[in-house]
C-alpha positions as CSV (number, residue, x, y, z in Angstrom):
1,X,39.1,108.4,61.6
2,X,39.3,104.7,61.7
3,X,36.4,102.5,62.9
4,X,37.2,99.5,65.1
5,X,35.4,97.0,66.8
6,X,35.0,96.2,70.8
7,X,36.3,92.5,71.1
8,X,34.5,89.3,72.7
9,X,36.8,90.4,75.8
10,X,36.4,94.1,75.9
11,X,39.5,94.1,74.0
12,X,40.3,96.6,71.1
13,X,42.9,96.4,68.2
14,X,44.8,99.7,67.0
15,X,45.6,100.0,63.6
16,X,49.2,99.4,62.9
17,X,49.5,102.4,60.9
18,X,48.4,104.1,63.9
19,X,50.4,101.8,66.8
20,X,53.8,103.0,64.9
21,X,53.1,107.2,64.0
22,X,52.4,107.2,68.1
23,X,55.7,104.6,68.4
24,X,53.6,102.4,70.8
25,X,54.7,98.7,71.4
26,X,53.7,95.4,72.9
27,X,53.8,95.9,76.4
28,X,53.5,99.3,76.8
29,X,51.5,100.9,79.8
30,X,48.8,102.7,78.9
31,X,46.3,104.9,80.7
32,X,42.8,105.4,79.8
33,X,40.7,108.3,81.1
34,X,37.3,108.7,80.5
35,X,35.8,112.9,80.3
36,X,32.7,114.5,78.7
37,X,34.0,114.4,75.7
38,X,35.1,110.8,75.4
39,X,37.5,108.2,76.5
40,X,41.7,109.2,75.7
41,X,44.5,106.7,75.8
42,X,48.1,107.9,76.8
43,X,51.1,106.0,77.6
44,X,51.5,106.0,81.6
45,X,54.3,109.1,81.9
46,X,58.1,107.4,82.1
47,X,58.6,109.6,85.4
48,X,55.9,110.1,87.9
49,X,54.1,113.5,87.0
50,X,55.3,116.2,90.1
51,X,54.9,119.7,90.6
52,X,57.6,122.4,92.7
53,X,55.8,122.7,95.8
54,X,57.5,124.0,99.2
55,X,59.5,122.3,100.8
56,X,60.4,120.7,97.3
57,X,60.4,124.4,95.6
58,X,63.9,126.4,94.8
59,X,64.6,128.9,98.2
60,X,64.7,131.3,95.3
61,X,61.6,130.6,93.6
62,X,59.8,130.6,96.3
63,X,60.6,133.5,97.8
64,X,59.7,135.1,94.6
65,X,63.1,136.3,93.4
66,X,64.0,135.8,90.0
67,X,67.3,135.3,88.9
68,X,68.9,137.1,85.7
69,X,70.9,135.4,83.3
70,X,74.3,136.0,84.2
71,X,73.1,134.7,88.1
72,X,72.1,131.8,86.8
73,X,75.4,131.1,84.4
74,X,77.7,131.8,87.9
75,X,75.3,129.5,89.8
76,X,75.9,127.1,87.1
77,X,79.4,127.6,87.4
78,X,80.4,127.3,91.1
79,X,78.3,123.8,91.0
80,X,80.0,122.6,88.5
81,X,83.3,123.6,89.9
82,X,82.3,121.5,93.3
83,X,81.8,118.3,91.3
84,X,85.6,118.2,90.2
């Protein structure tokens, strides 16, 4: 664990060490959270974070039915066959 030091500006500085094992960069969006057991900083996610969710859920995940293998691989199949 490094020790660093809270800026005139409420600014901080990451070691460089540190800045290139997480491949951060200048200009990079970051979020900070703060919990119980302290404050984390993450890079804001590239794709906004969603979850399946009728109406946006698969008609056959959300009815409950799973699909074997072999479904899946002719599903696969005839879709790919309609983008020719």
């Amino acid at each position: 664990m490094e020790k660093i030091v809270l800026e005139e500006r409420g600014q901080i500085r990451l070691p460089t060490q540190l800045l290139n094992a997480l491949q951060w960069h200048q200009g990079m969006e970051l979020m900070l959270q703060h919990t119980a057991k302290g404050v984390f900083i993450r890079p804001v996610p590239v794709f906004p974070v969603s979850q399946l969710e009728p109406p946006d859920m698969p008609l056959s995940i959300y009815q409950g039915k799973s699909l074997s293998i072999e479904e899946m691989d002719v599903a696969i199949s005839v879709e790919a066959g309609k983008q020719k």
